[in-house]
Each structure stands twice: as C-alpha cells, then as structure tokens.
Backbone as a ProteinNet text record, in pm:
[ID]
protein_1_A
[PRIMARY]
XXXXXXXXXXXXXXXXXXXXXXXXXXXXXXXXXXXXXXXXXXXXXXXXXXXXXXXXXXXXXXXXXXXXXXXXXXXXXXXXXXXXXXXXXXXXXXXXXXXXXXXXXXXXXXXXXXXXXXXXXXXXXXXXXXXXXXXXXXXXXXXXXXXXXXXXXXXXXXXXXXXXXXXXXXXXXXXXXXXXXXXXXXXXXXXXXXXXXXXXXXXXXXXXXXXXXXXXXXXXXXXXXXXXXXXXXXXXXXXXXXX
[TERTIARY]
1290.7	1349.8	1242.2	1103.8	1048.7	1017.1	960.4	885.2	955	1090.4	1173.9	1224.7	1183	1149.8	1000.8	928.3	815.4	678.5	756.2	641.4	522.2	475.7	403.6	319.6	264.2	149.1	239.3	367	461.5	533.3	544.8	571.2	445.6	363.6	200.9	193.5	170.3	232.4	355.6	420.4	574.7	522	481.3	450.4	365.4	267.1	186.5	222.6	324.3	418.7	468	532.6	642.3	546	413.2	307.3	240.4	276.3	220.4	277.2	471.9	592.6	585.7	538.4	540.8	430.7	291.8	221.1	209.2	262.6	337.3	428.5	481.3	630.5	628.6	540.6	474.9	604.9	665.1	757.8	716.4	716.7	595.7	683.8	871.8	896.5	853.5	901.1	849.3	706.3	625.8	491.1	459.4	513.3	498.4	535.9	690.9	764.4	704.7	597.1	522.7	378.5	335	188.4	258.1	319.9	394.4	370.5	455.5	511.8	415.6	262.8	176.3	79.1	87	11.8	85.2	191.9	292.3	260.3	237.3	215.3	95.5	10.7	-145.6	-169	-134.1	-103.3	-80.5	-20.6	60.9	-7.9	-103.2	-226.7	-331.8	-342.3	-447.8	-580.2	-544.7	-587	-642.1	-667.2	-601.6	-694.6	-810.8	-837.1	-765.8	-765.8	-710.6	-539.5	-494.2	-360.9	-331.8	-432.6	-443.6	-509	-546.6	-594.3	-478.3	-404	-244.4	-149.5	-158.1	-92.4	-158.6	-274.2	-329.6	-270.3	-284.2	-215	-97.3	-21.4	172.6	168.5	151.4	122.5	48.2	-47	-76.8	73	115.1	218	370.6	390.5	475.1	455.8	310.7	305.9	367.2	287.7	281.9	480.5	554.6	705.5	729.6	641.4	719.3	882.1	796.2	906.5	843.1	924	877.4	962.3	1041.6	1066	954.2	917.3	813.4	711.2	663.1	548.8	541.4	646.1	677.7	678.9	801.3	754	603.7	502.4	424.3	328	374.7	262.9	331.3	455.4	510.1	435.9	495.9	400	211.1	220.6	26.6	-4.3	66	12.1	-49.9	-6.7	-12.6	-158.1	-165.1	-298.6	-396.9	-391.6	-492.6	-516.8	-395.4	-389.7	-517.1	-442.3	-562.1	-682.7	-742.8	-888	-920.3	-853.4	-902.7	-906.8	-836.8	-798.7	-660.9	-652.1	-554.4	-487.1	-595.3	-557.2	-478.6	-532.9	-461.2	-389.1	-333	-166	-137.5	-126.8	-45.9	17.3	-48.2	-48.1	7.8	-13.3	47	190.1	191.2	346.6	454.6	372.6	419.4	482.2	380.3	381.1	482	521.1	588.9	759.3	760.2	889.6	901.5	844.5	846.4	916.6	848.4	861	984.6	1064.9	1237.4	1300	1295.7	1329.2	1350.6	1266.1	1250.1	1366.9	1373.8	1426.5	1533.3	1639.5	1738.1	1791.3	1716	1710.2	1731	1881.7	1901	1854.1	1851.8	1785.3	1641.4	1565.9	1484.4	1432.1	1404.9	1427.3	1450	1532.7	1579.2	1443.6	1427.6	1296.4	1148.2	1133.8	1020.3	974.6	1101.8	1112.6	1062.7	1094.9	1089.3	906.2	887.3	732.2	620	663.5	617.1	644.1	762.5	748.4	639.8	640.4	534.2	404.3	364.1	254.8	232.5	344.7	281.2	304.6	384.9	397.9	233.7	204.1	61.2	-51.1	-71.8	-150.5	-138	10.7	22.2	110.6	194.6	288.1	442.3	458.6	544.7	663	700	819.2	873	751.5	777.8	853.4	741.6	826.6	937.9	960.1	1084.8	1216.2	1180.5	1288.5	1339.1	1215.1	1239.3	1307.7	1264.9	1333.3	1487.8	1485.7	1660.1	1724.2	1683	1775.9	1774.3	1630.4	1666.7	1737.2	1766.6	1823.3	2022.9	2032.9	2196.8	2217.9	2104.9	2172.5	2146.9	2070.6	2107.4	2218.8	2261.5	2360.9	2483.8	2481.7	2637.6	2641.9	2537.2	2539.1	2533.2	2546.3	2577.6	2435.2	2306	2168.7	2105	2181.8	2142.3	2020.6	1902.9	1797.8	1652.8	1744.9	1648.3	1701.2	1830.7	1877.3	1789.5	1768.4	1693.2	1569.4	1500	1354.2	1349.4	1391.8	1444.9	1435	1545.4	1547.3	1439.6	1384.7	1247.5	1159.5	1111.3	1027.1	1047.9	1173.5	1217.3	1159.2	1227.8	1129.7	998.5	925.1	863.8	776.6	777.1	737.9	784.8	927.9	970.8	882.2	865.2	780.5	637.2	555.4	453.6	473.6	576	650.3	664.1	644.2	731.4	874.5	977.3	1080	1110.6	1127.6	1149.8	1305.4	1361.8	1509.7	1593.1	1540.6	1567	1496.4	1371.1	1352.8	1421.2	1471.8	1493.4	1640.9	1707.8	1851.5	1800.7	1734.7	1718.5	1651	1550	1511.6	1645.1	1702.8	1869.7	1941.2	1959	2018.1	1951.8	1850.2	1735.6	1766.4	1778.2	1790	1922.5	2009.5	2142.1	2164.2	2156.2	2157.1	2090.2	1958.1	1903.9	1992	1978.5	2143.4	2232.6	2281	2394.6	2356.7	2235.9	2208.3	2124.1	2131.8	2041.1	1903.8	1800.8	1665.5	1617.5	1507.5	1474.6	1343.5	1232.9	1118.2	1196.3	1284.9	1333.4	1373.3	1411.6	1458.1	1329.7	1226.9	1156.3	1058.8	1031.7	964	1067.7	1224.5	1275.9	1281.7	1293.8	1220.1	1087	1030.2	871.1	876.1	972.7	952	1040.5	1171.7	1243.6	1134.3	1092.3	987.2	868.4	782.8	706.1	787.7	947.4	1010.4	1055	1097.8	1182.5	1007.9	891.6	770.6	754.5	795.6	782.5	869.7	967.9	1111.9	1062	976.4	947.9	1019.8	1105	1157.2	1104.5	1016.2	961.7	989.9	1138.5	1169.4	1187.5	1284.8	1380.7	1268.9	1128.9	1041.8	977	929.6	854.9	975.7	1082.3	1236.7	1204.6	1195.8	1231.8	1060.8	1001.4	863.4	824.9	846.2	885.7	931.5	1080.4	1164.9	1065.5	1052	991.7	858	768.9	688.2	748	810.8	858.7	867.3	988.3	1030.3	895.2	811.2	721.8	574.2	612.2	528.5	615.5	751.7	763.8	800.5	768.2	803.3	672	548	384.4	318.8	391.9	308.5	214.7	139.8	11.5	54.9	219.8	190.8	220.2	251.8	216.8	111.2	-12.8	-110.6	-93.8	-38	-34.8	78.1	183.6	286.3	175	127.9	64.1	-18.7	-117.5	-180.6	-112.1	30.1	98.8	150.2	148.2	200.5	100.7	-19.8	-157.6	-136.1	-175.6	-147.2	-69.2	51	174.8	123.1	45.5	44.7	-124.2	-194.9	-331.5	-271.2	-171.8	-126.4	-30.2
6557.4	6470.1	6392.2	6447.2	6405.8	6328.3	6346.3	6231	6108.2	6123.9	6045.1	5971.8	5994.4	5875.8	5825.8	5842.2	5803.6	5899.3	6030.2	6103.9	6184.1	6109.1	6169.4	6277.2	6295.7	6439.9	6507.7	6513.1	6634.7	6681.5	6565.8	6601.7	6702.6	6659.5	6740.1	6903.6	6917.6	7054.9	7153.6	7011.2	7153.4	7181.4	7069.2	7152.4	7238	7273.2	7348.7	7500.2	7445.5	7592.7	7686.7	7569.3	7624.5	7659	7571	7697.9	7805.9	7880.1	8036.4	8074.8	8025.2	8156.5	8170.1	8023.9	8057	8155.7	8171.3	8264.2	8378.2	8417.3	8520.4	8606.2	8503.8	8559.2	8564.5	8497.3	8513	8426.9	8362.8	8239.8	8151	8126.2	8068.8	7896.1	7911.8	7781.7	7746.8	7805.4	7732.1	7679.5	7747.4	7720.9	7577.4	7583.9	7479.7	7364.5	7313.3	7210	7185.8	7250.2	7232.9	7188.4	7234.6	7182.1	7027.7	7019.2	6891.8	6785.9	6877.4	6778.9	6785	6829.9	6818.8	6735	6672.7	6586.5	6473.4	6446.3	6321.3	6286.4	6384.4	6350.3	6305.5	6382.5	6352.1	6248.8	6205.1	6018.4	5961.3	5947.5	5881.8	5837.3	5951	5943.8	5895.3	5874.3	5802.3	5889.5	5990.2	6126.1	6131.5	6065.9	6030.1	6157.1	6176.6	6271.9	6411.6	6471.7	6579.3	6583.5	6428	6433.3	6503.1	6456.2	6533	6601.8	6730.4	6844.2	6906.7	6887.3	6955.6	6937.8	6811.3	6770.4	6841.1	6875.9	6988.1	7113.5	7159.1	7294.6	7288.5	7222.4	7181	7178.5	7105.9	7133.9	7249.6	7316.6	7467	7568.9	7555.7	7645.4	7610.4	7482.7	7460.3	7470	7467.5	7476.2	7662.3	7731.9	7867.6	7896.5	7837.4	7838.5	7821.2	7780.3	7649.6	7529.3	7515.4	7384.7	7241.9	7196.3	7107.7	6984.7	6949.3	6861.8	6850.2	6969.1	6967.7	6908.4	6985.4	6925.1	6713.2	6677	6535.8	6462.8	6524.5	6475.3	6452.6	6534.1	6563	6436.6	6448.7	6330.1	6191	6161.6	6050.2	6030.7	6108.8	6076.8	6054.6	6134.2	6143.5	6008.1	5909	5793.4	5692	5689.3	5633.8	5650.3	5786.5	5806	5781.2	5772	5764.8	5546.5	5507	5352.1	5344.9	5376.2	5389.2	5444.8	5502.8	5553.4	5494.2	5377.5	5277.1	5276.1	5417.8	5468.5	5439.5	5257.4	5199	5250.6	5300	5289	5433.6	5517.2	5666.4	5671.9	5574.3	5539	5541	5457.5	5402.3	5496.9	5554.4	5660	5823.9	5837.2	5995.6	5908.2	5823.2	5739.1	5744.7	5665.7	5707.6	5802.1	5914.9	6051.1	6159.1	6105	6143.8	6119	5982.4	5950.2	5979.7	5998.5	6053.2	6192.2	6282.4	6430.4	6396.7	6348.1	6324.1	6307.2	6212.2	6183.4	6224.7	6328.7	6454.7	6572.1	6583	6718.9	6669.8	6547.3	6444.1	6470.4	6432.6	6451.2	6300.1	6249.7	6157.3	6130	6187	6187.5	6161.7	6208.6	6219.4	6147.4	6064.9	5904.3	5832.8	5809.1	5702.3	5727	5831.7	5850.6	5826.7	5820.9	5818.2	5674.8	5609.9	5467.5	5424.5	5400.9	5338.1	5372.9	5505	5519	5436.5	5388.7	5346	5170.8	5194.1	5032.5	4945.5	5063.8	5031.6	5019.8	5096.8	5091.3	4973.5	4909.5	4833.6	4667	4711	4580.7	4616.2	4671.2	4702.7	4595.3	4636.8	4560.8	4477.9	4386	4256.5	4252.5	4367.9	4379.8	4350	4233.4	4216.3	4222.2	4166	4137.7	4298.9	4362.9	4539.1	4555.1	4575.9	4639.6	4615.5	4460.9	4465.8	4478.3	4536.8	4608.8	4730.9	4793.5	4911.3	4959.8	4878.9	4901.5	4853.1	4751.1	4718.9	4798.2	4896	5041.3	5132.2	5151.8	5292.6	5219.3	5125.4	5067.5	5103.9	5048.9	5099.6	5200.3	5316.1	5477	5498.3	5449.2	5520.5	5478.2	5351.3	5293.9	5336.8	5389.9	5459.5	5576.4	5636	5802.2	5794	5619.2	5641.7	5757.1	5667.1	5748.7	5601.4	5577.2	5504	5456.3	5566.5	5576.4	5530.7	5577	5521.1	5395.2	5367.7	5219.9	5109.3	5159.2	5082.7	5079.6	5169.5	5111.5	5079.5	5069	5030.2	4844.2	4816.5	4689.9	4631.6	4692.4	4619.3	4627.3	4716.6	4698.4	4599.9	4576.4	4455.2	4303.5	4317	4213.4	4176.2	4279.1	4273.2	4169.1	4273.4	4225.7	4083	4001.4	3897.5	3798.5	3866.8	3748.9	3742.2	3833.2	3831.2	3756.4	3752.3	3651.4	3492.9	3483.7	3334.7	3317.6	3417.2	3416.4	3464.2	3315.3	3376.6	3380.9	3328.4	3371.6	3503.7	3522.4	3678.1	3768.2	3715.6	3841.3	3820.8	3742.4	3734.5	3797	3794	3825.6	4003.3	4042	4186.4	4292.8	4160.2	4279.3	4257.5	4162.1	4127.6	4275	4273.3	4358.1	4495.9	4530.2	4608	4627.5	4490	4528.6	4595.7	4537.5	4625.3	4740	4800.9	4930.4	4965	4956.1	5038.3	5072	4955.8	4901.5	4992.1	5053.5	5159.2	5237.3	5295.5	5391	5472.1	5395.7	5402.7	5439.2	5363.3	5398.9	5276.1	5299.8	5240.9	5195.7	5261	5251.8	5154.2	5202.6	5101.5	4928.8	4974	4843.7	4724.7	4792.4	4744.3	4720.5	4795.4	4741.6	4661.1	4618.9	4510.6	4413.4	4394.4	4318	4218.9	4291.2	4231.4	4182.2	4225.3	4166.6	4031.4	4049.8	3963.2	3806.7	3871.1	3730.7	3684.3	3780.3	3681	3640	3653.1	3581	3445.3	3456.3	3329.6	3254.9	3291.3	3231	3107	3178.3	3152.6	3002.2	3038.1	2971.7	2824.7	2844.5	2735.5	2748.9	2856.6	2866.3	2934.5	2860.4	2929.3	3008.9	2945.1	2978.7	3118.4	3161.2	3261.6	3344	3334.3	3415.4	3463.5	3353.6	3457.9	3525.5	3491.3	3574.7	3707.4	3731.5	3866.4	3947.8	3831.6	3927	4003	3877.9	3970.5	4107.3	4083.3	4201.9	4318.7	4329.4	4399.6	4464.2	4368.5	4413.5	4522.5	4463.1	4538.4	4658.6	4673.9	4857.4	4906.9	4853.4	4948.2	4964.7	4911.5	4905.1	5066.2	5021.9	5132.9	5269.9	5285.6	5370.8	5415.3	5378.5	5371.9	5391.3	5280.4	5298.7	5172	5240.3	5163.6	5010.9	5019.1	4841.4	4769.6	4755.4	4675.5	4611	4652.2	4548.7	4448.2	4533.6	4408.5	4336.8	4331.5	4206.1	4179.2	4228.2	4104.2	3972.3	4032.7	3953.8	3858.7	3890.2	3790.2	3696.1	3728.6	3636.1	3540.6	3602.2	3541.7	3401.2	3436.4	3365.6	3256.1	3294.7	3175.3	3088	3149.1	3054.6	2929.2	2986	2911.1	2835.7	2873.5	2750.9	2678.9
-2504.8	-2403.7	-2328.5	-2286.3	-2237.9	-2279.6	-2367.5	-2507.8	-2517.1	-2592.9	-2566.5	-2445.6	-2318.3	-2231.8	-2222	-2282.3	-2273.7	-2175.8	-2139	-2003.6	-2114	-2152.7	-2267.9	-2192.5	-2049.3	-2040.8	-1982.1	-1944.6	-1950.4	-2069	-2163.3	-2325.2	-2321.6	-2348.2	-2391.8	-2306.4	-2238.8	-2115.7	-2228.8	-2185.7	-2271.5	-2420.2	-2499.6	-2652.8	-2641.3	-2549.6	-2544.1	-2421.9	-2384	-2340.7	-2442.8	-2550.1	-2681.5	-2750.1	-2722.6	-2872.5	-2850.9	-2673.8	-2665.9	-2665.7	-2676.7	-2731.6	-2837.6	-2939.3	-3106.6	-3138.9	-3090.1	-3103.5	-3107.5	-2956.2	-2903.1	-3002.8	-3014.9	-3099.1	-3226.2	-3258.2	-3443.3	-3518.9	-3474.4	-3508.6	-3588.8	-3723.1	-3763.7	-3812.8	-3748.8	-3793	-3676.8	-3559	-3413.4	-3402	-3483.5	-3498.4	-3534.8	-3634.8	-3702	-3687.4	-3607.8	-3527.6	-3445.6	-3354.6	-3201.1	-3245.5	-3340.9	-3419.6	-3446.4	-3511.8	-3575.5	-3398.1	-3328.1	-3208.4	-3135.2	-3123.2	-3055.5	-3092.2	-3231.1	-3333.2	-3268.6	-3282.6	-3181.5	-3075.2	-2977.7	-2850.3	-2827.6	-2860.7	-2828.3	-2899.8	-3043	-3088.4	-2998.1	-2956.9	-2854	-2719	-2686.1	-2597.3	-2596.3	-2715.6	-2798.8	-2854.5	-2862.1	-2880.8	-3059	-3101.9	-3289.7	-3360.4	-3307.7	-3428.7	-3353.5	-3260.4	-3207.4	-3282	-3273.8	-3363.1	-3504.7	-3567.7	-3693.9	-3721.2	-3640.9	-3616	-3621.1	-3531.1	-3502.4	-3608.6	-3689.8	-3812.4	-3931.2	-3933.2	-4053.8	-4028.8	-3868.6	-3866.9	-3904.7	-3883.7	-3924.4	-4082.4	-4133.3	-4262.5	-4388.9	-4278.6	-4311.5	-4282.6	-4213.1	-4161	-4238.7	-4291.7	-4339.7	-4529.5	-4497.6	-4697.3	-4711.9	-4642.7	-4616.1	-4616.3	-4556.9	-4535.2	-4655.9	-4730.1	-4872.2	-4790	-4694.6	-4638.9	-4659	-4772.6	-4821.5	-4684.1	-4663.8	-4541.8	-4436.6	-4365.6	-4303	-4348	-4463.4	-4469.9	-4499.4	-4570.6	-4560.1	-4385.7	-4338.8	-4195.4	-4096.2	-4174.2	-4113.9	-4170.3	-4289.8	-4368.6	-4341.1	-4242.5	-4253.3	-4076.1	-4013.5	-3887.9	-3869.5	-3927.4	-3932.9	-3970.1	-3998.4	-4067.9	-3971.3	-3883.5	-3725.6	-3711.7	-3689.5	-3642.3	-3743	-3852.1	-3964.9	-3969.4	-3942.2	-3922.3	-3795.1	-3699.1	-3546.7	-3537.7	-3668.6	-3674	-3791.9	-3830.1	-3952	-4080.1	-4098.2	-4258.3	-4313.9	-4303.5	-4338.7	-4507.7	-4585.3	-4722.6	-4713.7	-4641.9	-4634.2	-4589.4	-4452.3	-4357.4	-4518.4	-4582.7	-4685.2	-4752.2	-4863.5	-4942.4	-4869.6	-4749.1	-4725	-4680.6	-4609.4	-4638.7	-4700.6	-4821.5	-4914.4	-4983.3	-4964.1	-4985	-4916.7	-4799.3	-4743.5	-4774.2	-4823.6	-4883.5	-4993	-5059.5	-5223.8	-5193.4	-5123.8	-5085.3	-5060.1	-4948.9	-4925.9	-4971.7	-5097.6	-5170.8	-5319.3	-5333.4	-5446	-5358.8	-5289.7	-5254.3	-5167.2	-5178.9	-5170.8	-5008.1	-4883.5	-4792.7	-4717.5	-4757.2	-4667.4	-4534.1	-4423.5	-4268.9	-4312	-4405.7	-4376.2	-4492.4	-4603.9	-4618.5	-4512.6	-4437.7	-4337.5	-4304.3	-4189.2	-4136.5	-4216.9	-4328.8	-4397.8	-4435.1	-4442.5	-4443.9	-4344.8	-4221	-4112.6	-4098.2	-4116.6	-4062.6	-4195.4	-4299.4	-4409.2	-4352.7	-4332.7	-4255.5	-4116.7	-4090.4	-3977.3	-4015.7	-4143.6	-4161.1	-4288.4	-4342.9	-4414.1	-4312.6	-4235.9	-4149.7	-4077.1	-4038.5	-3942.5	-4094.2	-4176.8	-4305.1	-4344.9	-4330.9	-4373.4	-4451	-4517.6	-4639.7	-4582.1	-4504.2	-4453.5	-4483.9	-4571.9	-4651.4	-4740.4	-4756.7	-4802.5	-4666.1	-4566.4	-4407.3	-4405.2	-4439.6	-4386.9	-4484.4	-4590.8	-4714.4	-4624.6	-4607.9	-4574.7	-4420.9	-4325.6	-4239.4	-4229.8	-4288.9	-4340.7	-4401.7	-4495	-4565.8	-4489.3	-4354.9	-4308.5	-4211.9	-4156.4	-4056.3	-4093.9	-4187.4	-4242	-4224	-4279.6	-4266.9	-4082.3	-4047	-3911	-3825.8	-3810.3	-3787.6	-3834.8	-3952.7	-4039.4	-4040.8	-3943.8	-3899.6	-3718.1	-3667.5	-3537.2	-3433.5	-3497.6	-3429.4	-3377.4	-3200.2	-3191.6	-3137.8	-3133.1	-3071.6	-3173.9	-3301.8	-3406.1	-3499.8	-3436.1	-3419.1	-3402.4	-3261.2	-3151.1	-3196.8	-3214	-3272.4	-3387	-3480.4	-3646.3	-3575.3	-3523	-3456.9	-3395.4	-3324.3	-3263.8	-3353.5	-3450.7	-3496	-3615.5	-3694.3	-3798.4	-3687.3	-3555.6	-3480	-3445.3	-3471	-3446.9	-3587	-3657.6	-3819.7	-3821	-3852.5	-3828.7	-3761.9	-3640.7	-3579	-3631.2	-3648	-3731.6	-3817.7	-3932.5	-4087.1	-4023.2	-3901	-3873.3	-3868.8	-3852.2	-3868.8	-3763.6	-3675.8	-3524.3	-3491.4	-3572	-3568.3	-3570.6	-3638	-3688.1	-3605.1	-3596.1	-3468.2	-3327.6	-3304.6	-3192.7	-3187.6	-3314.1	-3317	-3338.3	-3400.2	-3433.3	-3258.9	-3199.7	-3036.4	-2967.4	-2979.9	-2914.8	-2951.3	-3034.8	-3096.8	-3044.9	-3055.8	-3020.3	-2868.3	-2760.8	-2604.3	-2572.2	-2683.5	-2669.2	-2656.3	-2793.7	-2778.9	-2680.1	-2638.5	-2559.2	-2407.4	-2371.2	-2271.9	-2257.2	-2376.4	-2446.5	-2403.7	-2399	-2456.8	-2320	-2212.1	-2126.9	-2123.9	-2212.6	-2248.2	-2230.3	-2049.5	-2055	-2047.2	-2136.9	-2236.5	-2357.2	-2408.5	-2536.2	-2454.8	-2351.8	-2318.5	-2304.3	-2257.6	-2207.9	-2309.1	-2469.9	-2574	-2652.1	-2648	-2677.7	-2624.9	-2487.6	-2395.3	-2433.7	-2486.6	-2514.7	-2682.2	-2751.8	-2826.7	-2873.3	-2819.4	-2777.8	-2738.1	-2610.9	-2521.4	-2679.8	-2714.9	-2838.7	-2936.9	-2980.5	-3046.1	-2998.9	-2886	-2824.3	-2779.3	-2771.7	-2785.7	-2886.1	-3055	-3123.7	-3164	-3113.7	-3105.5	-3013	-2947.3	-2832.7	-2696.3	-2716	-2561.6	-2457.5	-2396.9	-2266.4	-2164.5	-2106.6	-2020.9	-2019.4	-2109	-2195.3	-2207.1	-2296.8	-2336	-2184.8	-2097	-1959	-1885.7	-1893	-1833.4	-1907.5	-2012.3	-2093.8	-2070.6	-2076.3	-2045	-1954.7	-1842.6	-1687.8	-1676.7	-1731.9	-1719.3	-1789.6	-1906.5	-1978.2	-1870.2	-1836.2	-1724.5	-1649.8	-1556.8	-1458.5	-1458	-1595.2	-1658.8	-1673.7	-1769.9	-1789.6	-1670.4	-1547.8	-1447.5	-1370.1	-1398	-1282.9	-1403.6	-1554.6	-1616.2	-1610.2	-1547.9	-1543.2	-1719.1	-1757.6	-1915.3	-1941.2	-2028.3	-2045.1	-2086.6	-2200.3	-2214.1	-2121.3	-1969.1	-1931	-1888.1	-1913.6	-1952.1	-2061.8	-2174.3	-2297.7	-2248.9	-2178.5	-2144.5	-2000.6	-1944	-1849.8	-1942.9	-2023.2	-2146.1	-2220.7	-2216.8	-2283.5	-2240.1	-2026.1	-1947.6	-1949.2	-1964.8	-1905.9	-2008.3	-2128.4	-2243.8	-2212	-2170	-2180.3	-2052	-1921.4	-1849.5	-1914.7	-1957.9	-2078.7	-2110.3	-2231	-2300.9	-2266.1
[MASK]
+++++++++++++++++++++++++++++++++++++++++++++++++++++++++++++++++++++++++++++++++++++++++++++++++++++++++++++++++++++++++++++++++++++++++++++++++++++++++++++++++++++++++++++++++++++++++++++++++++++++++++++++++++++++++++++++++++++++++++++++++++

C-alpha cells in the first residue's frame, strides 16, 4: 500500500519489518516476496546495486522453492535497475527472460506483467514500436480483468513512448486515458505522472496553453506528495518558458 502511493522509505521500513518475521519464522515464501519487494523499493530510491543484491537473494530463495513465477518476476523487475546502472543489453535479455518463463508455465497475470516491464525497457533503448506492441497486449488483459492500477500505468507509459515516436496524438489520448483512471481510482502519484505526460504530449501537439495547465497540476501533486519528480516538471516548465 505504501509503495503504491508512492511513500517509498516507509515502503522500505515495512519490507524490512516483514524480513525479520520471514527469518524468524524460517518462511522461506515470505522470504522470498520481501527480498523480491525490497529489490523494488530500494530501485525506486535509487539504490540500484543494493536492488539487485535483494533480487539475487529472491531468486536464490525462489530457485530453492522450484517457483518458477517467482523467479520470472524477479528477472522482469530487476531490469530497471540493470537499465539505471547501464547494462542496457542485460535489461533486455533477463526481460525477456522473464516473459519466456510466464509464458512456458502459461501464467496469464503474469505475461501481462512481463510485458509491460519488457516494454519499458525497450521503449527506454529506442525499440519503440516493439514497446509499444507490447504494452498494447498487456494493456487488453488488464483492462478485461478490470486491474485498474496497472491500467493506469500501461497508459502512461504507451504515452509516454508515443511521444518519444512523434505520435503526439495518441499520446495524448492514452495519458487522457491514463489521468482518468487514476481520477477513478483515487491515485494521486498516478495522477500526477499522467499529468506530466499528458503536458509533453499536448507540447508536442503545439498546445501550450493545455501543456503548462497539465504541467502545473502535475507539479503541484507531486510537490505536496514530496516526490522527487517535481524537479523534472519544474525543468519542463523551465523549458517551455526558454522556448
């Protein structure tokens, strides 16, 4: 829950509460979900090699289970951090690797999910038009299983990519889509990274007005949610007032 609003060093605290009951308790799936979810968080912190420290232990603990899901999830998240310490070719491939694994052992949820993190990483390299295959298929299954949280970022991030492509139409209809749900959904970290991507679409588009309106907003949330991107939407205000 925490996580999922964005309180990432009270996320960090609690996984590391849940990993001296898993110890304690010799729990070795709990073990292994909190290694997993402590590799997340501390990503997230910007923490990247400590991330996959915690993502080797998760994957020790899950080979040991013979849980093959786990261990895929683990190689679908870890990719992040391996992108952010510059080992673009290895994001790729445990990615990969990770959807293959879901997909061998016919784990709908978790395809959707393997997709989307494969999308990010080939949209992060330039493989745009891949990204955005993929986030369009996991985008259907989450939507037709009514998960509207991974709706919502499925959507921003197809916008995101889009606008990277020059296809500022579409992104702008997909963070739309993206500010909605969140709207729904009352999340408002999501609102506020559709927000921002919304504004560099309608950028793209030539509409000014519309783009510093949504940027603003976007500011704001994440000024009073105290997260780090609002520096990068101040940078983008900065920008718009330059040019």
């Amino acid at each position: 829950m925490l996580f999922g609003v964005n309180r990432l060093a009270e996320a960090d605290q609690e996984f590391r509460d849940a990993l001296q009951i898993a110890e304690r308790t010799g729990d070795h799936a709990l073990l292994g979900e909190t290694y997993n979810a402590l590799g997340v968080v501390t990503g997230r912190l910007g923490r990247h090699p400590e991330a996959l420290d915690w993502f080797g232990r998760a994957t020790k603990v899950y080979r040991e289970l013979g849980n093959l899901a786990g261990e895929a999830l683990v190689l679908s998240y870890s990719a992040r951090d391996l992108l952010l310490l510059g080992r673009a070719a290895d994001a790729v491939a445990v990615s990969e690797q990770g959807l293959q694994i879901f997909g061998e052992i016919g784990s709908g949820p978790g395809v959707a999910r393997a997709r989307y993190h494969l999308g990010v990483v080939l949209s992060y390299v330039g493989r745009l038009n891949e990204a955005v295959v993929h986030h369009a298929e996991c985008l259907e299954f989450f939507r037709a299983s009514n998960q509207k949280v991974w709706e919502q970022r499925v959507c921003n991030r197809l916008a995101t990519t889009l606008t990277k492509a020059g296809r500022f139409q579409e992104a702008a209809r997909h963070a739309e889509q993206a500010l909605q749900v969140s709207r729904e959904i009352t999340h408002p970290y999501g609102e506020a990274q559709s927000l921002t991507a919304l504004g560099k679409a309608l950028r793209g588009l030539g509409s000014r007005t519309r783009s510093r309106d949504a940027l603003e907003k976007a500011l704001d949330l994440f000024i009073r949610l105290g997260s780090a991107e609002a520096d990068d939407v101040r940078k983008l205000l900065a920008d718009r007032v330059e040019t």
